[in-house]
N, C-alpha and C positions, 0 to 999 in steps of 0.2 A: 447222743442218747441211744441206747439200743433198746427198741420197742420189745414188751412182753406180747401184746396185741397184734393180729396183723392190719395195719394200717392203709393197705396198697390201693382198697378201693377209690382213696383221695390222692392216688398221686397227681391226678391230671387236676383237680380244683385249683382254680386260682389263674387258669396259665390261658392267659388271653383274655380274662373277662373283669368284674370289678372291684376282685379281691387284690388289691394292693396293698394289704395290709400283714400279709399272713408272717408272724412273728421271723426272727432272724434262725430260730434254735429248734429243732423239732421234729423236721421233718414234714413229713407224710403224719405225723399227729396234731402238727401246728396247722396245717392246712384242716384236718377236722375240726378245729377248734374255729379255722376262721369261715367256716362256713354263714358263721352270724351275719346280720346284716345289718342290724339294730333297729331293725323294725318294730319294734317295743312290744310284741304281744304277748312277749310273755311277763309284761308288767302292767298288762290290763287286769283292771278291777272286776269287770264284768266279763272275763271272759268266761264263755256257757261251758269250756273245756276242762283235761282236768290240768294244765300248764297255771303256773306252778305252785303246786302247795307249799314252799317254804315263803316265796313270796307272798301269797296269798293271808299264813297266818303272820306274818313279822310286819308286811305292807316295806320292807327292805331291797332297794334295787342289788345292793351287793348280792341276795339272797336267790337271785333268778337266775336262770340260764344265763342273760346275757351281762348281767354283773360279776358273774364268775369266767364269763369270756375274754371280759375286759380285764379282769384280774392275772390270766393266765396268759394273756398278749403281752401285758406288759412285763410278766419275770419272763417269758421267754424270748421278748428282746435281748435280754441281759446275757444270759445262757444258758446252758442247759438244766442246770440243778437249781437253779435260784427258787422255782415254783417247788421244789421240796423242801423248802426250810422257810416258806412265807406262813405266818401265824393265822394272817388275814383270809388267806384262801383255806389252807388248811380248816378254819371256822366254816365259811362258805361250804366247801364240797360236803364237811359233816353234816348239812345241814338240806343236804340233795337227797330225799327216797327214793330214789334212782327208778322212778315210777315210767320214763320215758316217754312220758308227756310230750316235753320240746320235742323230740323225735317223731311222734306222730304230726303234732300240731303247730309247730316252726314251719315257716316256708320252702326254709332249706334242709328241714331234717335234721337240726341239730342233736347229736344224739351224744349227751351232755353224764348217761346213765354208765356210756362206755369208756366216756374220755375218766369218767371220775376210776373206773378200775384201774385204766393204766395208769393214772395218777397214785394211786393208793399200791397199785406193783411195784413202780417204782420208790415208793418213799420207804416198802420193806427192804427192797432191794438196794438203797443208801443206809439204813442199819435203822432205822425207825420203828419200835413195836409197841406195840397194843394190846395190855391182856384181855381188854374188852373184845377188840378186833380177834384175837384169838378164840376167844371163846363162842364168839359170834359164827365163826368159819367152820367149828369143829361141835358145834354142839351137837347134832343129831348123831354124829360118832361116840361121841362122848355117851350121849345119851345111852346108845343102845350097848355100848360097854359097861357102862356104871346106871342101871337102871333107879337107882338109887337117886340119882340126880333129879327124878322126877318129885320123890317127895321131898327134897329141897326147897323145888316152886312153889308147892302145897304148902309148906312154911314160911317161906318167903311171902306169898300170898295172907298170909291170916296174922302176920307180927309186924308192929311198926319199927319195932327195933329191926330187923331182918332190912325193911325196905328202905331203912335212910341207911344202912348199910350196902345195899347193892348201888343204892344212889352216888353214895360216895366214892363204892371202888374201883363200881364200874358204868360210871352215871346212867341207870336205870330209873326211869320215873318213879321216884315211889309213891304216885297217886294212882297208879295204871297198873292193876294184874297184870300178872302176867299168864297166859292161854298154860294152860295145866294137860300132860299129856295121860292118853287114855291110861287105867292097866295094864291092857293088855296090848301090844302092839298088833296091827297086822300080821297075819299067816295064811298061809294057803289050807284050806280044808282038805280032808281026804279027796273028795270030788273035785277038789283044781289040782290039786295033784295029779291025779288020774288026768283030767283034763291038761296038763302039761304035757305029763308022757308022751299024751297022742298027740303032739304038732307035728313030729313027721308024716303024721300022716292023714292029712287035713290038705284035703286037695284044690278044695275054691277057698281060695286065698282072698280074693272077694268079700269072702264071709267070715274068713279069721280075722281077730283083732288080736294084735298085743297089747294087752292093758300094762303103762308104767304106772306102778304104785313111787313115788317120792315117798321120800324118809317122813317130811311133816305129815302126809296125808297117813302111812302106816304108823304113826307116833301117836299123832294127836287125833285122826278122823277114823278108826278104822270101819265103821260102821257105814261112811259114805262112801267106801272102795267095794265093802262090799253087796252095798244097792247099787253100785255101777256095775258090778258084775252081773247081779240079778238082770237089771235094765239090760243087757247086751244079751244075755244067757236066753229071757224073756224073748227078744226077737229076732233069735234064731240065730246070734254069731256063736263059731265058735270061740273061747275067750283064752289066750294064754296067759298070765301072769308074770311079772316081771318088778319082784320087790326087793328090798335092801339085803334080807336074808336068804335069797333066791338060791345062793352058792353054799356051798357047804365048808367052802372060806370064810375065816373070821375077815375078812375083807368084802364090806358094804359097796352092795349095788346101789348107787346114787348118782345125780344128773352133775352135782358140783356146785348148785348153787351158791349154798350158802359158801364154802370156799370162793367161790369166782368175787360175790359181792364185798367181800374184802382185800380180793387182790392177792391171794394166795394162786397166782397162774397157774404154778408150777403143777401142785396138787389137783388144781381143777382140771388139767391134762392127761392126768393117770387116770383119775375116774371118768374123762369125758371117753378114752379110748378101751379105756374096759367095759365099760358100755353099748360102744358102739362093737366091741369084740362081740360082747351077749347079742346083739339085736342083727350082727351082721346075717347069718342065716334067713332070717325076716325083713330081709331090705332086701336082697336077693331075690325071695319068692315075692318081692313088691308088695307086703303086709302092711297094713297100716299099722301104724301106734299112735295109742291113746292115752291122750294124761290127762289128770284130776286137775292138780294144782299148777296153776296156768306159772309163773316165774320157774317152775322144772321145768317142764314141757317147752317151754319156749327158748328155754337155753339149748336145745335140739336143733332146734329151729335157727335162731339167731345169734349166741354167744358161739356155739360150735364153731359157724364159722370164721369167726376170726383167733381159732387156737391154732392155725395149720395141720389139720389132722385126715386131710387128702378129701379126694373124691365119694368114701362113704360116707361123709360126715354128708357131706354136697347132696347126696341119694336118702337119707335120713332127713334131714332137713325138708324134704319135698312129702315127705310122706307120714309126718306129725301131723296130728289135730287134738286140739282141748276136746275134754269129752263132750262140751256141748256144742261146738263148731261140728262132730262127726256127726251127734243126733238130727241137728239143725239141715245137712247136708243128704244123708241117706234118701234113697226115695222107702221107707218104710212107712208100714201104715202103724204105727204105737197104739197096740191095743194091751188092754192089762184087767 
């Protein structure tokens, strides 16, 4: 199997202590999978954390971390493809909001959110597709190319015929709205405009911030990027901007999310390194960056690095913070 992910932080797992178990096929990914121990907690009923929501509403052990470990030990004794054509797991992993729960709250750090991408890489990469999965990866492109697409939701949302139709074709709840995005998307005002011009020349770096706008947060919130701008402008930083439309290319600034979350690596590569192209200048001057919506932000931080994308991804990654990790951190006194 050739890994889409870089897997190498587990090569040493297993080798001397009392993983005896770690499947035949795999690799350095079979060893992350066998990090489990079965220590059962992520199929406690009371547990105060949030491990595991699919477990939790199903009360199903297939449905937990460690039922989908068990699931994936045993095809990958077999070989190497066997776990892309099993029906039973393939249900399972659909079935993971890849919330990363087990990762915090597992003993060992199962991180059950990453194996399911290279799971989900690899079964595009055996010829497996999804127009669900497609439209899932690509929407906020889509979005911002066919703005139109917005008052689609708005009908979808208000017609029951519409919503046992989205049910059908591309199983959509149709008991659940769906989050309807603003008019008008995010844009930079004359004044952040201005205020971008001048980052070369913004000398306490200290006190600049690169604020990342994500696509959902300029789609759907524009209104809370820009009270965070206020919030930051308010006490005293200066504030760069860094949105989808940023470029004067029909090609969107975005973190990759939702591509990564479906296992489009490839894609999630071009935009993680155009990216880090944009923000290289600002990792250099050791600028921080600040993101709204914490699943962008944090692909910076921890999806980066395992696309192999060198040492500024490594320097970026140290220098992310959610915008309420920055506030929380600052020694500022917030007066307003």
């Amino acid at each position: 199997m050739k890994k889409l992910l870089d897997w190498s932080n587990y090569h040493d797992q297993g080798m001397g202590d009392a993983y005896a178990d770690i499947p035949k096929h795999g690799g350095n990914f079979a060893k992350a999978v066998s990090v489990c121990i079965r220590s059962g907690v992520c199929q406690e009923t009371d547990n105060k954390g949030v491990m595991c929501p699919s477990f939790r509403l199903n009360d199903d052990p297939v449905l937990s971390p460690g039922g989908r470990v068990q699931l994936l030990k045993q095809l990958l004794n077999q070989d190497d493809q066997a776990f892309l054509k099993d029906q039973k797991l393939a249900d399972s992993l659909a079935n993971c909001v890849s919330c990363k729960g087990c990762k915090r709250e597992c003993e060992n750090n199962l991180d059950m959110a990453m194996i399911k991408v290279e799971y989900l890489a690899q079964r595009r990469r055996a010829g497996f597709r999804s127009l669900r999965s497609w439209l899932f990866s690509e929407f906020p492109f889509l979005l911002y190319r066919f703005p139109i697409l917005g008052r689609f939701i708005q009908w979808r949302n208000s017609s029951k015929f519409l919503q046992k139709l989205s049910k059908k074709v591309i199983a959509i709840n149709e008991s659940i709205p769906l989050p309807e995005p603003a008019r008008t998307p995010y844009f930079d005002s004359e004044k952040q405009l201005k205020n971008n011009a001048m980052s070369a020349s913004y000398t306490d770096n200290k006190r600049c911030i690169v604020l990342l706008i994500d696509s959902f947060s300029a789609l759907f919130s524009p209104k809370a990027v820009n009270d965070a701008i206020a919030v930051l402008s308010v006490a005293g930083y200066d504030v760069i901007t860094l949105h989808p439309k940023s470029t004067a290319s029909a090609h969107l600034i975005d973190s990759g999310r939702s591509l990564f979350s479906q296992g489009y690596i490839e894609r999630t590569r071009e935009q993680a390194s155009d990216l880090i192209s944009l923000l290289k200048p600002h990792i250099l001057l050791n600028r921080r960056v600040v993101g709204l919506e914490p699943s962008a932000l944090l692909m910076l931080r921890d999806e980066y690095l395992t696309l192999n994308l060198g040492d500024e991804a490594i320097a970026l990654a140290k220098n992310t913070l959610l915008f309420e990790e920055f506030i929380a951190r600052e020694p500022v006194k917030w007066t307003f």
